[in-house]
C-alpha positions in Angstrom: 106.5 95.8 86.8 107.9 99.2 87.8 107.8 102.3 86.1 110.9 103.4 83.9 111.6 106.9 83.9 112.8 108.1 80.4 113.0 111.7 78.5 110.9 112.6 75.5 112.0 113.0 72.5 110.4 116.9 70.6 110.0 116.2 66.9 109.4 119.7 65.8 108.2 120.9 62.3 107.6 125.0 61.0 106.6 126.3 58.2 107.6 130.1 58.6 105.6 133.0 57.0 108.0 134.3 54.4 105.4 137.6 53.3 105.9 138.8 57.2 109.5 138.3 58.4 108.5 139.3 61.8 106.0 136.7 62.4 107.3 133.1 62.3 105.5 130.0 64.0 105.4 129.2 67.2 107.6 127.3 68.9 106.6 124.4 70.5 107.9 122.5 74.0 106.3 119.4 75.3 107.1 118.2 78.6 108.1 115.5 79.4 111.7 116.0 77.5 113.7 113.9 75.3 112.2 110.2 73.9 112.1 108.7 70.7 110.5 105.5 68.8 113.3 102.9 69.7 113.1 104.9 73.6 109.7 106.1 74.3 108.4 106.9 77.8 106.4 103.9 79.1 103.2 104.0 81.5 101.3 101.2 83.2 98.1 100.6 81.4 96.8 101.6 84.9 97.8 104.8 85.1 96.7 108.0 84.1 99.4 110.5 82.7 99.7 113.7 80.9 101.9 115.7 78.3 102.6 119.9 78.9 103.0 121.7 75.8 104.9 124.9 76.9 104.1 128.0 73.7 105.9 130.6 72.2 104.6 132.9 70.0 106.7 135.2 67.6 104.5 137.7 66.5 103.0 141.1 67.7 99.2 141.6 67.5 96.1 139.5 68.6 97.4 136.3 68.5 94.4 133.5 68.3 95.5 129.3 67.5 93.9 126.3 66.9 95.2 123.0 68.8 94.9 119.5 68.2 96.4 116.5 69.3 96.3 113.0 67.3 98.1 109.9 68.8 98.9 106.9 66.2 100.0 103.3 67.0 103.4 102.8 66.3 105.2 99.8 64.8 108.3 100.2 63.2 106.8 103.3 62.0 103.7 105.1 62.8 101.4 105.3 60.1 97.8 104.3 61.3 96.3 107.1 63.9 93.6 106.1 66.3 90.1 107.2 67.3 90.3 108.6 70.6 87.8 107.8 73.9 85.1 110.7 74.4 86.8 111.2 77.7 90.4 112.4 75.7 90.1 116.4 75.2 92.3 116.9 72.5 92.2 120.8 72.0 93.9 122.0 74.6 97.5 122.8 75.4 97.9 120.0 77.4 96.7 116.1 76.8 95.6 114.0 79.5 94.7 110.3 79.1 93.2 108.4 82.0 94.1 105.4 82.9 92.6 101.7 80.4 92.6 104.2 77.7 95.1 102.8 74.9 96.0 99.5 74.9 99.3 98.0 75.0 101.7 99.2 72.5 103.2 102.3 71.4 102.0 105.4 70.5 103.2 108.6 68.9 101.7 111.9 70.3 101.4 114.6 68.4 100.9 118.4 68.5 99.9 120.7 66.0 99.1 124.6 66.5 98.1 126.5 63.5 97.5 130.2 63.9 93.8 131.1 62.9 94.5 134.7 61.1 97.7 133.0 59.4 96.6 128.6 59.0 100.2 129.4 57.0 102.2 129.3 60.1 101.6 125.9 62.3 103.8 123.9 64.2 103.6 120.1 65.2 105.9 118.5 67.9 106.0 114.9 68.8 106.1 112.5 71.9 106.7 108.6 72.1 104.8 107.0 74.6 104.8 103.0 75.1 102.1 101.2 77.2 102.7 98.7 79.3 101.5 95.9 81.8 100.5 96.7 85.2 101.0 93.1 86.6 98.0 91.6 88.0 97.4 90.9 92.0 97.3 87.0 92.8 94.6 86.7 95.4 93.5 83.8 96.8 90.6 85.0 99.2 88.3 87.8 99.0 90.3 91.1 99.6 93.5 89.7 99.4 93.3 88.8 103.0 97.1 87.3 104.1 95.6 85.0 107.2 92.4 83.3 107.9 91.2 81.1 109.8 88.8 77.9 109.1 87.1 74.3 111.2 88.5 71.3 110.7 84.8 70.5 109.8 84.5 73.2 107.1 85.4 73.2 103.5 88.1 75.7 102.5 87.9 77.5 98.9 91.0 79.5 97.3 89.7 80.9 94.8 92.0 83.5 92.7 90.0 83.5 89.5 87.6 85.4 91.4 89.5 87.0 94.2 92.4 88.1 91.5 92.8 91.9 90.1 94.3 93.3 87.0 94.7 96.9 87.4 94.6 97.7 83.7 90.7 96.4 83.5 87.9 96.7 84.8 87.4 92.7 85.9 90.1 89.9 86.1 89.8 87.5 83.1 90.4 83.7 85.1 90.6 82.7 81.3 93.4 83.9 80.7 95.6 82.5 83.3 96.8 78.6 84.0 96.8 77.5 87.6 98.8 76.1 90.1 98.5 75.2 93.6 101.2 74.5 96.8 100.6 74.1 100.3 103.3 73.6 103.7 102.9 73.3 107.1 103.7 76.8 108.0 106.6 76.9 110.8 107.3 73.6 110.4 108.4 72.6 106.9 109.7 74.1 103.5 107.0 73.2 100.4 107.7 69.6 99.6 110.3 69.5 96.5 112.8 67.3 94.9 116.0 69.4 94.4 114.1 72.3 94.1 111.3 71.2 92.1 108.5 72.5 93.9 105.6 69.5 94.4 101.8 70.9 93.8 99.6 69.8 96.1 98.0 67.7 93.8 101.6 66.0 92.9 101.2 62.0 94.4 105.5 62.5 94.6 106.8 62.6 98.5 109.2 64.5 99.9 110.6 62.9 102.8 111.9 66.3 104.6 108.4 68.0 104.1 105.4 65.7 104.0 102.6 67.1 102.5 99.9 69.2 103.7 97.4 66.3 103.3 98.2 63.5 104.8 95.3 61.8 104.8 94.3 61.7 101.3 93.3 58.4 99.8 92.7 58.6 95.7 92.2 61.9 93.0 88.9 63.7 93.4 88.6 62.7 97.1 90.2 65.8 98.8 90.7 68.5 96.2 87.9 70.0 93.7 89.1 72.2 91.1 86.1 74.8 89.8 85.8 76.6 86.6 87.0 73.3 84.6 85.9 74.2 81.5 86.3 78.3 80.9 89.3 78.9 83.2 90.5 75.2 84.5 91.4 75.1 88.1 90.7 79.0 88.7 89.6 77.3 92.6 90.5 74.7 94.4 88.3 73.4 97.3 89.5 71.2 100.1 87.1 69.5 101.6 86.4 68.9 105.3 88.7 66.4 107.7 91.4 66.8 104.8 93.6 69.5 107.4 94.7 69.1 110.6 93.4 71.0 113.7 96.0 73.4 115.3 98.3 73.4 112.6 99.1 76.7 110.3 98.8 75.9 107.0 100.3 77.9 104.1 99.1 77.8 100.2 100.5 79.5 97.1 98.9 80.2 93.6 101.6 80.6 91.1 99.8 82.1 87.8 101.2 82.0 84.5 99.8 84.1 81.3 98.5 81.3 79.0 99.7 83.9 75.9 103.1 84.6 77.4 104.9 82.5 79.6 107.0 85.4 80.8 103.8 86.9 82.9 103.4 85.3 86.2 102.0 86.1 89.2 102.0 84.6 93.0 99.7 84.6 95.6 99.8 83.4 99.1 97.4 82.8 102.3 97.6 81.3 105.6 95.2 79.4 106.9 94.7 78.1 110.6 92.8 75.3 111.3 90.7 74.8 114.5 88.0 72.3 115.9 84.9 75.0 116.2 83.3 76.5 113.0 84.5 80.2 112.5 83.0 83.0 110.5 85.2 83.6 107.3 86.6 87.5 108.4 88.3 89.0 105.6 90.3 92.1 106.1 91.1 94.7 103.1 92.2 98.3 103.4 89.7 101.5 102.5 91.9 103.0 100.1 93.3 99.8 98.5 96.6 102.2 97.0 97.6 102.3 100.3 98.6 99.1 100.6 100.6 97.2 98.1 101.1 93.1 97.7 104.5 92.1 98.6 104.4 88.0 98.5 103.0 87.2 102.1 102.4 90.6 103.2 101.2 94.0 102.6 103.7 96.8 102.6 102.2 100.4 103.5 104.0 103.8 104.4 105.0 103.9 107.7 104.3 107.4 108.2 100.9 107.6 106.3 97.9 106.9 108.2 96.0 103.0 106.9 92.3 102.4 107.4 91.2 98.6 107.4 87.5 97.4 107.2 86.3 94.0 107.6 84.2 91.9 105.4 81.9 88.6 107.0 81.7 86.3 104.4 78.7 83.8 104.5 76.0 83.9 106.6 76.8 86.3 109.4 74.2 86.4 112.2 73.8 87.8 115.5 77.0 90.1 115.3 77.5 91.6 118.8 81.1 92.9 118.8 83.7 93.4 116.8 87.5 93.7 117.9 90.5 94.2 116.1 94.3 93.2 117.5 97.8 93.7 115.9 100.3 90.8 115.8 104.1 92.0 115.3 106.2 89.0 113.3 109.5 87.9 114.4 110.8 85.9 111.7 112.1 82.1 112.4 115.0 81.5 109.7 115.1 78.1 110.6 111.6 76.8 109.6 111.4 79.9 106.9 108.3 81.2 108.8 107.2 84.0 110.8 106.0 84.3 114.0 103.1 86.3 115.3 103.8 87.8 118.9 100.6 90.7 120.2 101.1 93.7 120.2 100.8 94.6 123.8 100.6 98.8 123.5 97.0 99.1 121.7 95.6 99.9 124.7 98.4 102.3 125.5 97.9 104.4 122.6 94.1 103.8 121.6 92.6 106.9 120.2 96.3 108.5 120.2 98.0 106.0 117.2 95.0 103.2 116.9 91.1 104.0 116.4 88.4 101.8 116.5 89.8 98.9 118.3 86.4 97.7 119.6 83.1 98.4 118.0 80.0 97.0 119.7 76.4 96.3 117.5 73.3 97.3 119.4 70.0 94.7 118.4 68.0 97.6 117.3 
């Protein structure tokens, strides 16, 4: 979901002094500008924003106010105002809510400065804010990792219940989310279908153009293991060994569906490649995860802003001695919908000029 930029609508109310015509209330400006009830300005429920109150005072003298700030939940009107975290400061010019803070919905901000010599003369302006839905990040493997590599001999989880993240708390809720699983031969065939109706890869239905990742299956239950049947049914999915082929890329999607509203979905996709020897399970994430944003298959980052990757062992790691990192440039194959990973032959060229850390060696003690 993408942010919508919008105006802000000032509600302002005075009540001039009428004993002292040259001292009237102040005048109130809140920035962001114009909004209103049936247009407020909307905000992921992950992000943190602010509102500016800009002051004008119309009188002469020592000029000392109180301020306060009260938000209430809005329906078709706003009539119910909210208890607000400890971490809102709500007497000062300006109101700043961190991110998680108000749930989703709509909120009317308010303003109200009353002068302390005069409490005759206040003013109160209002903002419409509406809270919205950050869109959760589909992951099947730890860190979102986009490749990986297993053994033939070697059970393979996918596991987005865990791996998942909603931005807007502070843990991914598998519960709340229904499940479903396809896999291809990556660079060879589409996902099986029939006229467009994608197959799961639990689906006993053939597509004759694109046979199905598991070829040798023989019965339910045999090859596949959902997890988490009772909480959050098939949050994971386990294949078990012998059930992929060696030397074949394999690609699997999650699609995930809000079991409360339909319209919330979510995808998620891995490859996976399949060899003959054991390997470690490497996953790959970046250090300031912001950096880089899910995009389907990929990861997009700003390609003139600086990306620092670490690397996770998952399992049993032992006897570490080196660790050495290599960049793969794609070169997409429209025929077979796939992309294809060529090296990138200039790390050595430019290490320590545009790439740092390409080996890193473990001493024993």
């Amino acid at each position: 979901m993408e942010q919508h930029s919008s105006t802000t609508t000032i509600i302002t109310t005075s009540e001039p002094f009428v004993t002292n015509r040259t001292c009237f209330s102040p005048a109130i400006t809140l920035i962001p500008g114009q909004s209103s009830l049936a247009s407020p300005l909307q905000y992921r429920r992950s992000q943190d924003f602010s509102i500016i109150s800009i002051l004008q005072f119309n009188c002469n003298g020592l000029l000392l106010t109180n301020m306060q700030w009260t938000i209430k939940n809005c329906t078709s009107s706003c009539l119910f105002q909210i208890q607000l975290n400890e971490k809102v400061i709500t007497t000062l010019s300006e109101l700043y809510i961190p991110s998680r803070i108000l749930a989703y919905g709509t909120y009317e901000l308010t303003l109200t400065v009353t002068m302390v010599n005069l409490p005759i003369l206040k003013s109160s302006s209002s903002v419409y804010v509406r809270i919205t839905a950050s869109g959760i990040t589909a992951n099947l493997v730890q860190l979102g990792t986009s490749m990986i590599t297993r053994g033939n001999q070697q059970d393979l989880l996918l596991d987005p219940g865990t791996f998942s993240v909603d931005p807007d708390e502070n843990s991914f809720d598998a519960s709340k989310w229904k499940y479903e699983y396809y896999c291809r031969i990556y660079g060879l065939y589409n996902f099986p279908n029939l006229q467009g109706i994608l197959l799961s890869i639990d689906d006993s239905r053939i597509d004759p153009l694109n046979p199905s990742c598991l070829s040798n299956r023989s019965g339910n239950g045999t090859i596949l293991i959902y997890g988490n049947s009772t909480l959050s049914p098939k949050s994971s999915l386990t294949i078990i060994s012998g059930s992929l082929q060696s030397n074949r890329t394999y690609q699997f999607m999650v699609y995930m569906e809000n079991r409360k509203n339909s319209s919330i979905q979510a995808t998620g996709y891995v490859l996976v490649q399949i060899e003959d020897t054991r390997p470690q399970l490497i996953a790959i994430g970046c250090v300031i995860s912001t950096m880089c944003v899910p995009n389907l298959e990929f990861q997009l980052v700003n390609p003139t802003t600086q990306v620092a990757l670490f690397a996770v062992c998952v399992g049993i790691c032992t006897n570490i001695q080196n660790i050495s990192w290599n960049i793969y440039q794609s070169s997409d194959n429209s025929s077979s919908n796939s992309t294809q990973w060529i090296l990138f032959n200039q790390m050595i060229t430019y290490e320590n000029i545009w790439f740092f850390g390409k080996e890193f060696c473990i001493n024993s003690d």
